[in-house]
C-alpha positions in Angstrom: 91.3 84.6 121.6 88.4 82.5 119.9 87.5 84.3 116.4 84.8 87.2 117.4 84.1 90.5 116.7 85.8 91.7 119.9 89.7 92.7 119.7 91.8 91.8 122.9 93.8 95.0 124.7 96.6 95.9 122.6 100.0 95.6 124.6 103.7 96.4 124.0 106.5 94.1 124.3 107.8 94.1 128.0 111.2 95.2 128.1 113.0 91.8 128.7 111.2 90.9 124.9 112.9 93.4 123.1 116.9 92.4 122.9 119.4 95.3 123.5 120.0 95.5 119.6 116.5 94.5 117.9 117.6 93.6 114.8 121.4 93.3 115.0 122.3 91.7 111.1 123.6 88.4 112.7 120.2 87.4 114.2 118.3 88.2 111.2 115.2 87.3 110.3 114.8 88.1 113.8 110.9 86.6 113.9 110.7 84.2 116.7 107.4 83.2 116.6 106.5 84.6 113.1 103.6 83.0 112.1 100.8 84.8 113.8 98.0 86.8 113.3 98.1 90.8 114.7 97.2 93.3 114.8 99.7 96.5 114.9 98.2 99.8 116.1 98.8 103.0 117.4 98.4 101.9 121.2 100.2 99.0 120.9 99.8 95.3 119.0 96.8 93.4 119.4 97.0 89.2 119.5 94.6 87.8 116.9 95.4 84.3 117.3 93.2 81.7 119.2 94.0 81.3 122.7 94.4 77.9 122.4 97.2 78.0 119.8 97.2 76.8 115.7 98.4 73.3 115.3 97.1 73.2 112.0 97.7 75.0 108.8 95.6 78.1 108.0 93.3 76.0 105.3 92.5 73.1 107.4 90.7 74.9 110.3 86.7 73.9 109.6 86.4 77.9 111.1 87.9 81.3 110.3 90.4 81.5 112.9 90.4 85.3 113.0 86.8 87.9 112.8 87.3 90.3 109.5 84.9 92.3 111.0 86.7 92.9 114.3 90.0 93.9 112.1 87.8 96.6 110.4 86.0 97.8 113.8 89.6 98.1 115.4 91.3 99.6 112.1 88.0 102.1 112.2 88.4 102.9 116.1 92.1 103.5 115.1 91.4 106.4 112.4 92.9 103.9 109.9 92.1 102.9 106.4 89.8 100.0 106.0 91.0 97.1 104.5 89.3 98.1 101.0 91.9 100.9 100.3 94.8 98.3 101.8 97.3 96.4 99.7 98.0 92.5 100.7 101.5 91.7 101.0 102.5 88.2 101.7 105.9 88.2 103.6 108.9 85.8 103.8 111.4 87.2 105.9 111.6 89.9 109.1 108.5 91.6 107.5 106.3 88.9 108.6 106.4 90.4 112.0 104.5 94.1 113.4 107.7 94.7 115.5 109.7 94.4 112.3 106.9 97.0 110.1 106.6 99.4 113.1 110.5 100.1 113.3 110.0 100.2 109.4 107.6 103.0 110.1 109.5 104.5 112.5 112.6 104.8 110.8 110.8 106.4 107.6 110.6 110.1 109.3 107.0 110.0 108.0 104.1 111.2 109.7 102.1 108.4 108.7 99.4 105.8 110.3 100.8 103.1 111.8 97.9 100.3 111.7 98.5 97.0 110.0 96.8 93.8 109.8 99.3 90.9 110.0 97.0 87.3 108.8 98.8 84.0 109.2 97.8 82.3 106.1 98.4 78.9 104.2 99.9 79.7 100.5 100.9 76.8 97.8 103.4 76.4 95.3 105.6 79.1 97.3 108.9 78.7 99.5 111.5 80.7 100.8 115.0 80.8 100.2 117.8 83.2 100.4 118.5 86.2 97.9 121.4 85.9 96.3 122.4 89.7 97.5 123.1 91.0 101.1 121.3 93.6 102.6 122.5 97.2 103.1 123.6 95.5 106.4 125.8 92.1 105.4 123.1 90.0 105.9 121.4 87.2 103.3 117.7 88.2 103.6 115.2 85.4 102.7 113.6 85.8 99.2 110.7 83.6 97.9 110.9 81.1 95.2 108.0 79.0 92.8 108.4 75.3 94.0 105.4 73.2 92.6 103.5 71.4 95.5 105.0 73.2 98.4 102.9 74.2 101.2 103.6 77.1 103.8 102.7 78.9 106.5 103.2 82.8 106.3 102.3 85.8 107.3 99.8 88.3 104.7 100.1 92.1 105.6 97.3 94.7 104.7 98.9 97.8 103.9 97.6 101.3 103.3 99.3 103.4 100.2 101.7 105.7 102.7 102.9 102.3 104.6 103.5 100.6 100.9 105.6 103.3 99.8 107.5 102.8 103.1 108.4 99.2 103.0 109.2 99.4 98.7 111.8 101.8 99.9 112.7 99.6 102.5 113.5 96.6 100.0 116.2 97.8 97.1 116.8 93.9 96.8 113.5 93.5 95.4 110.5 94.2 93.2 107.1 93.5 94.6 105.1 91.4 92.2 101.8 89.7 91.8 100.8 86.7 92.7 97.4 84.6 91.1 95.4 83.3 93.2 94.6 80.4 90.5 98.2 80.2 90.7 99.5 80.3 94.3 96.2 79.4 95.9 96.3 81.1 99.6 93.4 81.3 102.5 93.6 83.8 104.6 93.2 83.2 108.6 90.3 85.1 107.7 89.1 82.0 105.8 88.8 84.8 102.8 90.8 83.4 99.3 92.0 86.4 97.7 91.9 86.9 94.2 96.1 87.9 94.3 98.6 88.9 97.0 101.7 90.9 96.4 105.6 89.3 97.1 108.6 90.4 97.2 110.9 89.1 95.1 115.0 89.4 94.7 115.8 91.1 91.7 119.1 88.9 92.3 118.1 85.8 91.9 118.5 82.7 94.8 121.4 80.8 96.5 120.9 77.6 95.1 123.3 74.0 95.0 121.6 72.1 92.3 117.8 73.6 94.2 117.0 76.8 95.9 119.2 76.2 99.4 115.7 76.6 101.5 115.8 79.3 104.1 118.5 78.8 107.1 116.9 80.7 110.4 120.3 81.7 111.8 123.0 83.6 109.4 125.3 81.5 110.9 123.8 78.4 109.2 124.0 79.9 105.5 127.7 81.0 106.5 128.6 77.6 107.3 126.7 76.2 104.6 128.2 78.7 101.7 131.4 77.6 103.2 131.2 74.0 102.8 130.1 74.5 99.2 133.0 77.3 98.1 135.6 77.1 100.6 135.6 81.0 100.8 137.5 82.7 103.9 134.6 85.5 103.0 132.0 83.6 104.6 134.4 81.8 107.5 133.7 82.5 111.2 131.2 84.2 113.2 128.1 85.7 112.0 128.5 89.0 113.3 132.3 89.3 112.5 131.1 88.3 108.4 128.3 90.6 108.1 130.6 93.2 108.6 132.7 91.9 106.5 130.1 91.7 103.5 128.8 94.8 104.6 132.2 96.9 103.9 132.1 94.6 100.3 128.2 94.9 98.9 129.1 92.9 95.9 131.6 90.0 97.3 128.8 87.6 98.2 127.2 87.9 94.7 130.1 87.3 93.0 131.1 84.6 95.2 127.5 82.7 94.7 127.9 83.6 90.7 131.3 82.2 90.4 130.5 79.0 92.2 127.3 78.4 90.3 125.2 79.3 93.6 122.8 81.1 91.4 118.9 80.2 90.8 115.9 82.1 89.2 113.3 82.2 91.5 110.6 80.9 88.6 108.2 83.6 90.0 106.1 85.6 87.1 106.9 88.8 86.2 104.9 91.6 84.3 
């Protein structure tokens, strides 16, 4: 859709969109085409983006490529909070996507709104690497790291107090911090420049050979890779068959990271 005060029909993912096991730990960061804007409501998701597509990073468009004021008619039409009493997240792994949030949601047991705003938005001096922790499920989730002059594309998330406390719990790797705008300069598909967006950021540190190893979209590509660089028969074989593997051992891969020197701060600010 072209940026107007009108939201398109919200729809739900056809059947042969949603795999068998939606976020099976081997596929992880499960986000296909991440980088959009969305929004996720009661009735379904509704597209944000252009019909035409983004070739172009977020900042460079001479045009907000997505109506504020149609967000807030359709967070209003949803009984949901405006984005005045929201919280802006910026997300670097499976988060960036509603699917992701709504099974988030779902999974809480809370009775609680599900309307989000997801904005595709340019941010600098920010990439995304790989915690140096697993998940609760053997997988190495993505964690963000400073890295002076980077540019990327992610995906900023609006949410309400109930949906915050929701996703915190969601992420024991993690403490969600605050980022400057005067710092990490973003703009919003909105065209807005925030004064600050929250991250999440591992409390473990990064996997890192000499630099933050940047983030791998299969498992099986960090596998291979920690292999290479340690050898270990922990990390050897398929995806699926090591995330058990780590999963049945929470602390193996950290240790394994710490005692090859695999081990980075993620230069981020804290406090």
């Amino acid at each position: 859709m072209s940026c107007s005060s009108t939201l398109p029909v919200p729809t739900a993912p056809s059947a042969s969109d949603v795999p068998t096991v939606p976020d099976a730990p081997e596929d992880y960061p499960w986000t296909g085409q991440s980088v959009r804007s969305a929004l996720l409501l009661s009735t379904g998701i509704a597209e944000l983006d252009p019909d035409s597509g983004v070739e172009a990073p977020t900042e460079q468009q001479g045009h907000p490529l997505v109506d504020v004021a149609a967000i807030e008619a359709g967070l209003a039409a949803d009984g949901a909070a405006p984005l005045a009493e929201r919280t802006l997240v910026v997300a670097v792994g499976s988060n960036q996507t509603p699917e992701t949030i709504a099974r988030k949601y779902a999974r809480s047991g809370r009775d609680l709104h599900p309307a989000t705003p997801f904005l595709r938005c340019t941010i600098h001096h920010l990439a995304v690497g790989h915690c140096a922790h697993i998940s609760a499920r053997g997988y190495i989730p993505a964690a963000p790291y400073r890295a002076e002059g980077e540019r990327m594309e992610l995906v900023a998330t609006w949410f309400d107090d109930e949906q915050l406390a929701v996703v915190d719990e969601t992420e024991p790797n993690y403490e969600r911090i605050r980022l400057e705008q005067e710092s990490f300069p973003v703009t919003l598909a909105t065209g807005e420049r925030p004064q600050h967006i929250d991250v999440y950021a591992s409390v473990w540190g990064v996997l890192a050979h000499e630099q933050p190893i940047p983030l791998r979209h299969l498992q099986q590509e960090i596998f291979d890779e920690l292999v290479a660089l340690t050898g270990a028969a922990l990390v050897r074989g398929d995806a699926a068959e090591i995330c058990a593997r780590l999963e049945a051992a929470p602390d193996a891969l950290q240790n394994l990271a710490r005692e090859h020197s695999l081990v980075a701060e993620d230069g981020l600010p804290r406090g």
